[in-house]
Each structure stands twice: as C-alpha cells, then as structure tokens.
C-alpha positions in Angstrom: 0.0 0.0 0.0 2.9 2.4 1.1 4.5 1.8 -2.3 1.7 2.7 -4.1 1.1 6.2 -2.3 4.4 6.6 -3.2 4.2 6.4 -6.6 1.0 8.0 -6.8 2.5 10.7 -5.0 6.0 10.5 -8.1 3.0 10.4 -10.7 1.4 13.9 -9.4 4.8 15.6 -8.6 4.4 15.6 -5.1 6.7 14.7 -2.5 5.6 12.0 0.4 7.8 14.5 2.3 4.8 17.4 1.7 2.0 15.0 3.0 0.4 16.7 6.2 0.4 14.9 9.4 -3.0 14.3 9.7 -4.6 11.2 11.1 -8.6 11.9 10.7 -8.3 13.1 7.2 -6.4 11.4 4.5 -3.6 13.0 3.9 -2.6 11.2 0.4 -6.3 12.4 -0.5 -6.1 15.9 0.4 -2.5 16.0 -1.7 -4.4 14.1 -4.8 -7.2 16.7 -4.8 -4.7 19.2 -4.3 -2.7 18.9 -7.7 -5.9 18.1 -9.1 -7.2 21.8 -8.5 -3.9 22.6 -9.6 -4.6 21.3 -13.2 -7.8 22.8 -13.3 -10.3 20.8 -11.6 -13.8 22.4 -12.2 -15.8 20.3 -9.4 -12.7 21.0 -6.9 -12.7 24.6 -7.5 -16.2 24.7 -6.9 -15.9 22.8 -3.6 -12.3 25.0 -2.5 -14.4 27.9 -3.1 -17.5 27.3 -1.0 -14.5 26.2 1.7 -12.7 29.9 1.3 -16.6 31.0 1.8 -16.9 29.3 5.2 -13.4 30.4 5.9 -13.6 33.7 5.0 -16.6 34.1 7.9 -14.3 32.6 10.1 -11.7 35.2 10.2 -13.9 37.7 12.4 -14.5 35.0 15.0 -13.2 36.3 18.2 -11.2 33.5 20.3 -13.0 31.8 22.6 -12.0 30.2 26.1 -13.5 28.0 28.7 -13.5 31.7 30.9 -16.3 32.5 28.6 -18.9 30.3 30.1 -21.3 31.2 32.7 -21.3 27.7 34.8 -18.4 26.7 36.4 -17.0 23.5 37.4 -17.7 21.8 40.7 -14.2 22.5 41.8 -14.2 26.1 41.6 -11.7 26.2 38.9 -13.0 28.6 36.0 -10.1 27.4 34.0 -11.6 23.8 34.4 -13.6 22.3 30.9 -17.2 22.3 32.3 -20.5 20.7 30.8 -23.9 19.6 31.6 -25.2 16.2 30.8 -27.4 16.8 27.6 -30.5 14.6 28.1 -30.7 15.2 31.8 -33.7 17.5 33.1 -35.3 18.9 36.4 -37.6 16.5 38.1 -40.6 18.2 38.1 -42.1 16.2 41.4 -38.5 16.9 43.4 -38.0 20.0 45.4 -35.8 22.4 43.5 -35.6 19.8 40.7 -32.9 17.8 42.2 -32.0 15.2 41.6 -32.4 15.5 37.5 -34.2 12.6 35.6 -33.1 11.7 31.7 -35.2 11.9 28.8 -32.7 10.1 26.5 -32.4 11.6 23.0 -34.0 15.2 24.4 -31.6 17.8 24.5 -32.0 20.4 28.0 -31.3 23.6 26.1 -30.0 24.4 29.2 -26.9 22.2 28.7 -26.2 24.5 25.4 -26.1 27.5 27.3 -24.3 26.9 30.6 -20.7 25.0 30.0 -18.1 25.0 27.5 -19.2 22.1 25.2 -20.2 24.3 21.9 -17.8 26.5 22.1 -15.0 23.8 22.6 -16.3 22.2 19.1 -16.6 25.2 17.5 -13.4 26.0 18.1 -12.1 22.5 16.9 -14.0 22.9 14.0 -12.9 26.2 13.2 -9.6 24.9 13.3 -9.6 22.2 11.2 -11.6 24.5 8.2 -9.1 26.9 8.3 -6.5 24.8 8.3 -7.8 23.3 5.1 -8.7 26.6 3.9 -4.8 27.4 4.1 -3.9 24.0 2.8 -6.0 24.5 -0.5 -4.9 28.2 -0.7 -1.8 29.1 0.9 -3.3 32.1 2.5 -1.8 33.1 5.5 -5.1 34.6 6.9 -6.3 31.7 7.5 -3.5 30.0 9.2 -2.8 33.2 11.5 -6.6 32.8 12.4 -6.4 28.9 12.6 -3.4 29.3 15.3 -5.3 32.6 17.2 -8.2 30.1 17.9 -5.6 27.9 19.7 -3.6 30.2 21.5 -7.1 31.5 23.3 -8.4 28.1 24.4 -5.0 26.0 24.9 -2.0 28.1 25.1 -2.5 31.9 26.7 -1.8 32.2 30.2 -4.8 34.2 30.3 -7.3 32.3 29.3 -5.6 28.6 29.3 -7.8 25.7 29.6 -6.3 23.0 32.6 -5.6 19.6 30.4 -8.5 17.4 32.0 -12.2 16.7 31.3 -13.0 16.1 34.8 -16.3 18.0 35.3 -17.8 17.0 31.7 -20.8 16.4 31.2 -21.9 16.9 34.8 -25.7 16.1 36.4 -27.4 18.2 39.0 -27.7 16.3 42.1 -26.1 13.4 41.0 -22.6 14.0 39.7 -20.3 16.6 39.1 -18.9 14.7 36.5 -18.9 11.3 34.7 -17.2 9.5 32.4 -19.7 10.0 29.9 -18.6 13.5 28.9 -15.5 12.5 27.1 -17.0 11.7 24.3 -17.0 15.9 24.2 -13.4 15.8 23.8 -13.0 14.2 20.7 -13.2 17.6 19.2 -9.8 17.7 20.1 -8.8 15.6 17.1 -10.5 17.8 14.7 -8.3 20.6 16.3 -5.1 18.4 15.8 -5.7 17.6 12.1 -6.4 21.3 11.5 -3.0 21.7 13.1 -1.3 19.4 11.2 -2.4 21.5 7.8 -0.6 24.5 9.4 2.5 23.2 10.5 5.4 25.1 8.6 3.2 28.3 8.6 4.7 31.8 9.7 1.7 31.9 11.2 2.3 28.2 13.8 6.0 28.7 15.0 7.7 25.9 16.8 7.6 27.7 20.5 3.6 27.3 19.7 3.7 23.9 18.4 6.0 22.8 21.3 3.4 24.5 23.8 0.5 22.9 22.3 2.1 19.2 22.3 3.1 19.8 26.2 -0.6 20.6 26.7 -1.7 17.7 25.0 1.1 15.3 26.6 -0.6 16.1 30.2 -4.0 15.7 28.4 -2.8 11.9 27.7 -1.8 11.9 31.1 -5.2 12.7 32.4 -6.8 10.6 29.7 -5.2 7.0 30.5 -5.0 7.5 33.9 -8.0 8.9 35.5 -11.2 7.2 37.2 -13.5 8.9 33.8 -11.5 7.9 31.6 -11.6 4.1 32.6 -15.3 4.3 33.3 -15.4 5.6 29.4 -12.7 3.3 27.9 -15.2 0.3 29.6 -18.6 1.5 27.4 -19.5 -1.0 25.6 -21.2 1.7 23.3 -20.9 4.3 21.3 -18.8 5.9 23.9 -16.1 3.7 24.4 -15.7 3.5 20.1 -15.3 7.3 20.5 -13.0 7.1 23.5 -10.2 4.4 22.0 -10.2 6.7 18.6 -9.8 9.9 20.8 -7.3 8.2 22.6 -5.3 6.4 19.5 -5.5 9.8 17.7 -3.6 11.6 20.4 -1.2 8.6 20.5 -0.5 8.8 17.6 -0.1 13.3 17.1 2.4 12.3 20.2 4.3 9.6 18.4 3.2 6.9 21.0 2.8 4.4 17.9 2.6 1.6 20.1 -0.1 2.8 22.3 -2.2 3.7 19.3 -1.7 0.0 17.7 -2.3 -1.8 21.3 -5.9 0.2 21.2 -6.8 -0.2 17.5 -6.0 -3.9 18.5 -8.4 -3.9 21.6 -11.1 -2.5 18.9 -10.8 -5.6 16.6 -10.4 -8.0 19.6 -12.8 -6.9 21.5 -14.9 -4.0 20.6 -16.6 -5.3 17.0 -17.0 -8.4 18.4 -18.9 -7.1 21.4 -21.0 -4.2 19.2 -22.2 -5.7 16.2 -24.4 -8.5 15.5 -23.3 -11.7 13.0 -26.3 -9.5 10.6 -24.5 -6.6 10.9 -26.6 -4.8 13.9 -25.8 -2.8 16.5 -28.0 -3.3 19.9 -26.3 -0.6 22.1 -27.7 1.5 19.6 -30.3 0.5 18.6 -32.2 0.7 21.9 -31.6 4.1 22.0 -34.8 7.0 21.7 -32.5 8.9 18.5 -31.6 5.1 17.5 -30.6 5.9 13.3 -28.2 9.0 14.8 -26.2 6.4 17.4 -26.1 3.3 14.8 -24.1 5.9 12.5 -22.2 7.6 15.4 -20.6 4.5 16.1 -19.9 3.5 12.4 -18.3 6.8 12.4 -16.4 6.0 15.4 -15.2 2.9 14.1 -14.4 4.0 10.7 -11.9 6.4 12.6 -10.6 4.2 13.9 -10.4 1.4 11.1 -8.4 4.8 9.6 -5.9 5.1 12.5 -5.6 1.4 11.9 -3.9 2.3 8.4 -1.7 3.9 10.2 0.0 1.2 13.0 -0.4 -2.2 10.4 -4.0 -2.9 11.6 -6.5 -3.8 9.1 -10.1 -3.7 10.5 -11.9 -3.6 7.2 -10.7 -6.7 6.0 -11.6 -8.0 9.9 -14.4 -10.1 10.3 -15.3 -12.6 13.6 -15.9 -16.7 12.8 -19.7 -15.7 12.5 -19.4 -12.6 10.4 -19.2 -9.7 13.2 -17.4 -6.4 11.4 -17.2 -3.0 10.3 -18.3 -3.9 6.9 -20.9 -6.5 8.1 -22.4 -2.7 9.8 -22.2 -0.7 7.1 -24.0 -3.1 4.9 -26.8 -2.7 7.4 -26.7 1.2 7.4 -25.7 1.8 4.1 -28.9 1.9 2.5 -30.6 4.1 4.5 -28.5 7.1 2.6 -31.9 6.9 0.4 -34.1 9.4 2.7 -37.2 7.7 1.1 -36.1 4.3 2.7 -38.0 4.1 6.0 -36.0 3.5 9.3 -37.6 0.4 11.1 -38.0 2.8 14.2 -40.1 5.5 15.2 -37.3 7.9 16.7 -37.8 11.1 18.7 -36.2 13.2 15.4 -35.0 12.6 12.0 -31.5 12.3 11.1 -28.9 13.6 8.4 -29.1 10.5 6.5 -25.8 12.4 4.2 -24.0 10.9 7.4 -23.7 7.3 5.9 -21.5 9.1 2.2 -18.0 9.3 3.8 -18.6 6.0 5.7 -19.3 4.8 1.8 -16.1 7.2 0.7 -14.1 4.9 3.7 -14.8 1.6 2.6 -14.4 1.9 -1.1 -10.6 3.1 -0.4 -10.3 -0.6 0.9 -12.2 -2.6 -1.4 -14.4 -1.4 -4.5 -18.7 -2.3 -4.0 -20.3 -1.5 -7.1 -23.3 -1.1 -4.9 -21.8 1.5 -2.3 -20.7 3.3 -5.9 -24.4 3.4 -7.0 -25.5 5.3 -3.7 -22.4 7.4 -3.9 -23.4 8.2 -7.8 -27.0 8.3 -6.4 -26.9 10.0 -3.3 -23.8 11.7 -3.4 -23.9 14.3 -6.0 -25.2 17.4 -4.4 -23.0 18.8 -2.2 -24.4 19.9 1.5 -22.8 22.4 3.2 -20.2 20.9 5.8 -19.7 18.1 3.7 -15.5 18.9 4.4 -14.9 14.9 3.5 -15.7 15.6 -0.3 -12.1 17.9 0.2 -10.2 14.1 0.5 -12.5 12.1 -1.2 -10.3 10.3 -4.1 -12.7 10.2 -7.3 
C-alpha cells in the first residue's frame, strides 16, 4: 500500500515529504485533490471555493476560552472544561428539581447554554476549516486565524484551559462529572488535524507547536489514567468507540505508535466483536430514543478508527469474527438508509442527516471497490451539502 502512495505521489509531482500529518483526514487524498485543482479541476474549484466561503466568515470569530462560560465546574476552577449532561432534566415532582431525571435523545437547552461544550467544538471545527482553507490556498489569513483560535483556548496564560475533562458532562444532584462527557473531547482531534495542515506556517512557529504538544502530553496523562476515563474506555457503546479513537488519535499526534496500535487492536479483539451483530446490527444503539443517529455515530467512530488502523499495520476492514461480526458487516446494514425515502424500522424522537452514511461509503471503497456503495455514492452523493468537508479528501 505504502508503495503505491508513493508512486501516486512520483506520478502527481508531489513529495511524500509534503503529506500533512493528519490522522482523521487522508492525507494522500487531500495532496491528490490538491494537484488536481492545480490542473484545473472544475468540481474542486467549486468545492475549494464554497471552503474559502466558510473560511472567509471565520476570520472575524473572536477567540473563545473555557472563561467564557457562565457555569463553572464543581471545583471552583474557571479554567476547568465544564458541561452539563445533555438529556438530563429537572424532576418536576423533586424540590428544587434535584436530583435530574433523563429523557434520553432530548436535549435540556439548558446544557447549550451553561458550559463550555459548543464553544469547545466550534473551536475545533474552526480549526480544522481553516487549516484546510490554508492548505488549498496558501493564505496566510487563515493560518494566523487557525493558530489565534488555539492560542485562546489552549496556550494563553490568560485564558488557558487545565488539560482534564473532569467536570464534563456533569448532572445536577447526581454528579459533578462522569465519564460519559469524554465523548465531548473528541473535538480535540479535529483541532489536531487542522494543526497538522498548518505546521510550517509563519503563522504556527515551533515555541507554539511545542506548547501545544506539552498541553496535549498532560492531556494523555489525564486521559489514561484517570477514574472517567476508565469508566469511558469500559462503554460498551458508542462511547467507548469514541473514547479508543480519541485516545489512539492523540497517541498517535504524540508519536506513541505503540499505544495507538495496542488500542486499535483492543477495537478488533474486543470491541466489534462485542458491538455488532453476526447481521451486521448494533443493539447498544439500537435501543436508543434517536436510534438511526447512534447506529451511525458508532460507524463513524469505528471508521476512525479502522483509519488510524492504516496507520499502525491494523487492518479492520478486512476483519471479520468466525460468524461474520465487522465493520463492513455494519455498514451493509446502514448503508442503505442514505436513500431518505427508505424508512427507518423505528419510530425515533427526530430525524436524522441521512448524508452521514457518504464518507462511511467514501471509507470503505478506499479498501475494497462495492459496485453497490458506488451506485449510492453516484446516487446519493452528487449534491453537495454544506459541511460536507470529507468531499475535500474524497479520491474520485
């Protein structure tokens, strides 16, 4: 496989040397698609330009910072990460509320408004779009911007954020924090890879990228080591997909290789064995109130993970239990409900983006062609949404 990046790479004139050092997006993709809008691609040009658009708006964002929210954490600590659990609600028949009951799959707006969670992913978002904004462009603007964003939440004395995610997604009168709100920090790898596309910039010096990887070196600390973070890495859900790719991600912007491979391992050992069905189901998820949205937040999950897998020597496509357990056993299952005219078996409390299951499509064809998951791409796949960032790395 390496050797044929490699001369991919000879045939568009690109050095492997060139290939940003990102581990969410595909980095061979994102240099393909970049010498194709070089030559005059019509379709990329279209889809760079609505990216400058988005990026463009970005450049007036002012910095945000976990000072900025009005909770604060149970310890007293403004500079700790804070959230509140999202499907958790005052009990109407307890005094004051307390303790608060769930209504799984219905969002407290009151979660949206009093801890750091949206701004944390908007600032992780931000990131990576301008760093891909810079990547396709060269523009500096976007780069300085991309590294403002990072300075405000992770590097300024100021304003710095303390490297743990103790007090996430916290309940009144239960806990102050669980395990549960990790799955909050994977925003942190869409920050990375947005890094990545910077590095070498004016704008991203080494002192900066030196300070960031400190911060994120006592953030793996925290993360392998702490009581939340084993109660996470133990989900047998959702959750505990998102936690090993969060996890393996960071390993691997740290250059802990070996860490990243023993955790992709765990997934194929352990994980898809334990989450999907021989048909291809997935009963943690399924039982869920917003059931359609969790069966392709896991796939996502361990798609990302099947990705980081490309990375260490693990295969997890190609991966299948004695009875027929995998990724690709899952995605067979989801795969057709792309078609928003195909009806989900249950009645869930909203609809979902069904636009979701494309890149999973995108993922799978780089490691085997499916003339069917072609048709729904051809089908399904030929009006871009806005967002859809994945089309940037998509290899036609």
């Amino acid at each position: 496989m390496r050797l044929a990046l490699l001369f991919l790479l000879a045939v568009l004139g690109v050095h492997a040397a060139e290939a940003p050092r990102t581990f969410a997006l595909d980095a061979p993709g994102l240099l393909a698609n970049r010498a194709r809008l070089a030559r005059g691609d019509a379709a990329l040009a279209r889809e760079v330009a609505a990216l400058r658009a988005e990026a463009d708006k970005l450049l007036a964002l002012k910095p945000a910072s976990v000072l900025d929210s009005p909770g604060v954490a149970a310890s007293g600590d403004p500079r700790d990460y804070y959230s509140a659990g999202p499907y958790w609600w005052p009990d109407p028949t307890k005094p004051g509320g307390l303790p608060y009951v769930q209504r799984d799959g219905v969002v407290n707006p009151e979660s949206r408004t009093s801890g750091d969670m949206l701004a944390f992913r908007r600032t992780g978002e931000s990131v990576r779009t301008l760093g891909l904004a810079f990547f396709f462009t060269a523009d500096e603007r976007y780069a300085r911007k991309a590294a403002q964003l990072t300075r405000g939440w992770f590097l300024d004395p100021a304003t710095r954020m303390n490297p743990n995610f103790q007090h996430a997604q916290g309940i009144p009168g239960i806990s102050p924090g669980r395990g549960t709100g990790l799955i909050e920090a994977r925003h942190l790898m869409t920050l990375n890879d947005g890094l990545a596309l910077i590095s070498g910039s004016r704008a991203w010096p080494t002192a900066d990228e030196q300070a960031m990887r400190a911060w994120l070196a006592e953030f793996y600390g925290w993360l392998t080591t702490s009581k939340n973070a084993a109660d996470e890495a133990a989900a047998q859900n959702n959750h505990g997909s998102w936690f090993a790719a969060q996890v393996a991600h960071l390993a691997l912007v740290l250059g802990r290789t070996a860490d990243a491979k023993k955790i992709v391992e765990t997934v194929r050992a352990d994980r898809i064995p334990r989450q999907i069905e021989p048909d291809g189901s997935q009963p943690h998820e399924l039982r869920r109130t917003r059931s359609l949205n969790y069966v392709l937040f896991n796939l996502e999950a361990l798609t990302l993970l099947a990705r980081l897998g490309d990375h260490v020597g693990v295969d997890l496509w190609q991966f299948s239990t004695p009875d027929g357990r995998s990724l690709r056993a899952a995605l067979r299952v989801a795969a057709p409900y792309v078609d928003p005219a195909k009806v989900w078996p249950k009645e869930d409390v909203s609809p979902e983006n069904r636009a979701r299951v494309l890149p999973l499509l995108v993922e799978a064809l780089r490691h085997g062609d499916d003339p069917g998951y072609r048709d729904l791409l051809a089908r399904f796949g030929g009006a871009p949404v806005e967002g859809e960032q994945w089309r940037l790395w998509w290899s036609r």
